[in-house]
N, C-alpha and C positions, 0 to 999 in steps of 0.2 A: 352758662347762660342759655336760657330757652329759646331756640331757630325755632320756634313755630310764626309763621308768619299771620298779620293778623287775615282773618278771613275777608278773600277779594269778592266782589260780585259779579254774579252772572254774564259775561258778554255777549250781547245781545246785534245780531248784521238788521240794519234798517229794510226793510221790503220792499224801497225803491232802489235800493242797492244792490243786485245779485250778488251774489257768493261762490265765483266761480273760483276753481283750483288751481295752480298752474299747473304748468305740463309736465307728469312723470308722478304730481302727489294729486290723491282721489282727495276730492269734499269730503269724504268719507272717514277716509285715516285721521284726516286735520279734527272735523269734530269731536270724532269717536275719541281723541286725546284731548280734546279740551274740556270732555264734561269729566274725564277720569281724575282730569290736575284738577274739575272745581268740588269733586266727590273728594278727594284727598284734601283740598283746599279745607272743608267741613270738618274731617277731622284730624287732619295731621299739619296744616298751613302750608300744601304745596304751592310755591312759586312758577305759574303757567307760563312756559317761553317756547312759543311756535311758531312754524313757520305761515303765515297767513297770505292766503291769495291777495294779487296788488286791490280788489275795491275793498275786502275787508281791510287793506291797508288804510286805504284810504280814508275809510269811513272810521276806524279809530283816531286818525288823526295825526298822521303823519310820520307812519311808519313803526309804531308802537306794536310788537306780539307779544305783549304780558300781561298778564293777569293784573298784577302792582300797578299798572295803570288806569284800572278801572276804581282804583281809591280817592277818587276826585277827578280824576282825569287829570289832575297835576303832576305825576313822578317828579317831570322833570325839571320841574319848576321846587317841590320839596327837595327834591336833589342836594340843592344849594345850604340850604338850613341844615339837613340833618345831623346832628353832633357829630364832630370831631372830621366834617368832610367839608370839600372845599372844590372847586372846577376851575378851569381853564378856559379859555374864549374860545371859542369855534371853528378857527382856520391855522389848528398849531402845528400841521406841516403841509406836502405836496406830496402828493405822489404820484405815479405815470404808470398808466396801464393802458390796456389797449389803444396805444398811442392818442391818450387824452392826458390831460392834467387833470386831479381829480384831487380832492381839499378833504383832510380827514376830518371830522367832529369834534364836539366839546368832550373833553376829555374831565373825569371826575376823579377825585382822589378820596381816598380813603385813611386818615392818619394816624398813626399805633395811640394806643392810648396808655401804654407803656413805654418799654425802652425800645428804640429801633434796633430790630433785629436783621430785618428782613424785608424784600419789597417785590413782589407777585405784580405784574400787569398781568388783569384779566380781561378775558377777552368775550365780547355779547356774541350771540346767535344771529343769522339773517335776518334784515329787516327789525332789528333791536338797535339800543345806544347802551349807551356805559352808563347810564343814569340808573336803569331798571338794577344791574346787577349789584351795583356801590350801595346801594340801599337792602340788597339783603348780605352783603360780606360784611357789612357795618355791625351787623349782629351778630358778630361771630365771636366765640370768646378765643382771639388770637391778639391780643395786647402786644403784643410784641412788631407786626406785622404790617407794614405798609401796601395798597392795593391802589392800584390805576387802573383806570376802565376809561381805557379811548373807544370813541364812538368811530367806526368805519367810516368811510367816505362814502358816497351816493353813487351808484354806478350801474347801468343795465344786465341784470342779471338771465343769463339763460336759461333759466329752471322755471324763473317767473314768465318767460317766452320773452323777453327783453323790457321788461319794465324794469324803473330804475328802482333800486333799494340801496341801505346801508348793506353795504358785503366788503367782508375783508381780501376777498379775489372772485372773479366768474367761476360760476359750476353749470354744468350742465345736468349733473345728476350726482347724489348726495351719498358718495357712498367712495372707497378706495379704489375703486375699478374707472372713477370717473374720469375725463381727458384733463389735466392738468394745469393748470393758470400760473404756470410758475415766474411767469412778470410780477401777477398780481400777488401771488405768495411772497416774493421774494419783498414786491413793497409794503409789502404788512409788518413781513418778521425783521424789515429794518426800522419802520417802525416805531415796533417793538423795542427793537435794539436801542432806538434814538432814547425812548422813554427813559428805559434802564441806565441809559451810560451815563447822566449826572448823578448816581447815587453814589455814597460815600463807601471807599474802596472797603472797607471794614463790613460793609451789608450784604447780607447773602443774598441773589436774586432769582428769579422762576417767573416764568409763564404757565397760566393757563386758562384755561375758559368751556365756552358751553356749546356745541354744535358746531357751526363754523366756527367759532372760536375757538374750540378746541383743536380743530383741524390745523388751524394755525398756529397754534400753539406747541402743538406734535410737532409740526414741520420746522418750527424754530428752532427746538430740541434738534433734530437730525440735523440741524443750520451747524448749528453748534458743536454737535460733534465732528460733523464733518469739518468743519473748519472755515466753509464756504456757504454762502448764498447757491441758490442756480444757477445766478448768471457767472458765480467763479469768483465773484468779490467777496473778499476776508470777511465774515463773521466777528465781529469785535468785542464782545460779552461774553462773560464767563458764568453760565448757569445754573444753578445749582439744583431746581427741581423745574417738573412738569407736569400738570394736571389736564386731563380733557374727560368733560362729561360727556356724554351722547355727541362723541364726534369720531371719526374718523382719521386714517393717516395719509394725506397727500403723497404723492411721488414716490409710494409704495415699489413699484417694482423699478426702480435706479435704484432702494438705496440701497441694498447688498455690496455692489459696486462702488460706493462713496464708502462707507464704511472698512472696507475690505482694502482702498485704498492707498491707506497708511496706518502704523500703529499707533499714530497718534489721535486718530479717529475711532481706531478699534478701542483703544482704553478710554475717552468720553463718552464713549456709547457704553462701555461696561460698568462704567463708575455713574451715570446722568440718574437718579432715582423717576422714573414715571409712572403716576397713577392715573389706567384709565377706568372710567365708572358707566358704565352701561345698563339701560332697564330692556329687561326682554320680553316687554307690551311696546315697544319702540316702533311705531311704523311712520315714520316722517326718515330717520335714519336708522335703520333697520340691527336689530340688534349685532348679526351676522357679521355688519360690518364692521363694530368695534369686536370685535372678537377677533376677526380676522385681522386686523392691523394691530394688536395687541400680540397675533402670532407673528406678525410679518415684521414688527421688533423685536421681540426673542429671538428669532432664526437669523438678523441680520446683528445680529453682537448687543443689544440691549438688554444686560443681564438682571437688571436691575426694575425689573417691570412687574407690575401689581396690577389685576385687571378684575375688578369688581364688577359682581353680576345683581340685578335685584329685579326678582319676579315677575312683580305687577306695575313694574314700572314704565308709563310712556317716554314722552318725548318733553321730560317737564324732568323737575328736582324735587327733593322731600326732603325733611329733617333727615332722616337715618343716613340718604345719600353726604350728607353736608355735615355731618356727626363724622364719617369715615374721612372725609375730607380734611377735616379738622386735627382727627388723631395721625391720621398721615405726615400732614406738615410738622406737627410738633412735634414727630419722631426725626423727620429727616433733614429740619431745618434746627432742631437745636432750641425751640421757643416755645415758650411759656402756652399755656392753654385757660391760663386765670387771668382775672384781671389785677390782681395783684402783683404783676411782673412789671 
């Protein structure tokens, strides 16, 4: 099936709106990668997912950094209709983070249009939902493959200087070296967990996603092999892949010491397949840094790792990125790549 998506238009900040950056990303990097995803948009249908300062937040409309939104300015509302997917209401758990209570989003599904094989919760980037993504995994020829895309809860993030956004935990700066939210991690990748555990014991399952969501996605995987959360509570999912595009690995320098903890950690980490996808035109999450936590899994017992580089790639996706992605899973999960499965 052809990922080319159809071509988005131009995003345009209003001029009574400024366009300021948050703190740690330039105006600079954020534009210089949204004209390159709408230059690729032209000829290869890249899907633009950025980090945008909170008025550009605003002034799209509530929190929206994709391209796919500027096709009506509906996504989220197409969402609903698009063949073979279906949503969830808006308030489908709790979670507790920096001692608030904090309500995760409409959650979307995505349903095999074959045999169920398999079921992937993926995860949006900051300041995204699970709408934007469901609508381009829908086009993937993985028939076999079930996909959830919960939307984060709304919560003041540090990067943006404390305005609130959808974030799957606080960052203060986007990268593996960053100080660690492992509350908010830890309420992510349960989650996660929650999503996954009504599926049928016969379904192989994985995480992954795109920027912070891949971040959190990586960190699920270590959840899992380690056997634990951070806070020491059991892990109860049995994983079988993970994917992170232009993101990073949380809690990089503990896990040597998790893993190393038991051999029953050491063989999940050697057996857990992870593919990370990095473009190195990346400057919102700097190529370095998935390179770097790509090593900092190798070195800590994850034998099983695949770390994809591509050239001219920002801080956005492309077909060829999503073509790799695709032959990945269907080697490691066992599933069809036609629609005739």
């Amino acid at each position: 099936m052809d990922l080319e998506q159809p071509r988005a238009p131009p995003i345009s900040y209003s001029s009574t709106v400024p366009f300021v950056a948050p703190p740690g990303l330039s105006a600079t990097a954020i534009t210089r990668s949204c004209g390159a995803a709408q230059r690729s948009g032209g000829g290869g249908g890249a899907l633009l997912l950025l980090l945008l300062a909170p008025p550009a937040i605003s002034e799209l409309g509530g929190g929206a950094s994709v391209a796919a939104r500027g096709r009506g300015g509906a996504a989220a509302a197409a969402a609903a209709i698009v063949r073979g997917m279906s949503s969830f209401g808006g308030t489908s758990s709790v979670a507790s983070g920096g001692g608030k209570r904090l309500e995760y989003g409409r959650t979307h599904v995505v349903r095999p249009k074959g045999a169920h094989k398999a079921t992937i919760v993926w995860l949006h980037g900051l300041g995204d939902n699970g709408a934007s993504w469901s609508q381009l995994l829908e086009t993937l020829p993985l028939p076999n493959i079930k996909w959830i895309c919960p939307t984060a809860p709304t919560r003041p993030v540090a990067v943006f200087g404390g305005f609130p956004s959808t974030a799957w935990f606080d960052v203060a700066d986007l990268s593996e070296d960053a100080p660690d939210d492992v509350e908010g991690l830890d309420a992510s990748a349960a989650h996660v967990a929650n999503l996954l555990s009504t599926e049928p014991a016969d379904i192989k399952l994985g995480v992954g996603g795109f920027s912070m969501g891949a971040a959190t996605a990586l960190y699920s995987a270590t959840c899992y092999a380690h056997g634990k959360y951070g806070n020491g509570n059991p892990y109860p999912v049995n994983l079988t892949v993970s994917v992170g595009l232009s993101g990073w690995l949380p809690c990089a320098r503990s896990l040597k010491n998790k893993i190393e903890s038991s051999q029953e950690a050491a063989q999940k980490a050697s057996s857990i397949p992870l593919l990370l996808c990095h473009g190195k035109a990346d400057d919102v999450v700097l190529y370095k840094h998935g390179e770097k936590s790509a090593d900092a899994l190798k070195t800590t017992g994850f034998s099983n790792v695949v770390f994809k580089s591509y050239n001219r790639l920002g801080h956005y996706t492309v077909p060829e990125e999503m073509d790799e992605v695709c032959k990945w899973l269907t080697a490691n999960l066992g599933v069809s790549s036609s629609s005739s499965a």
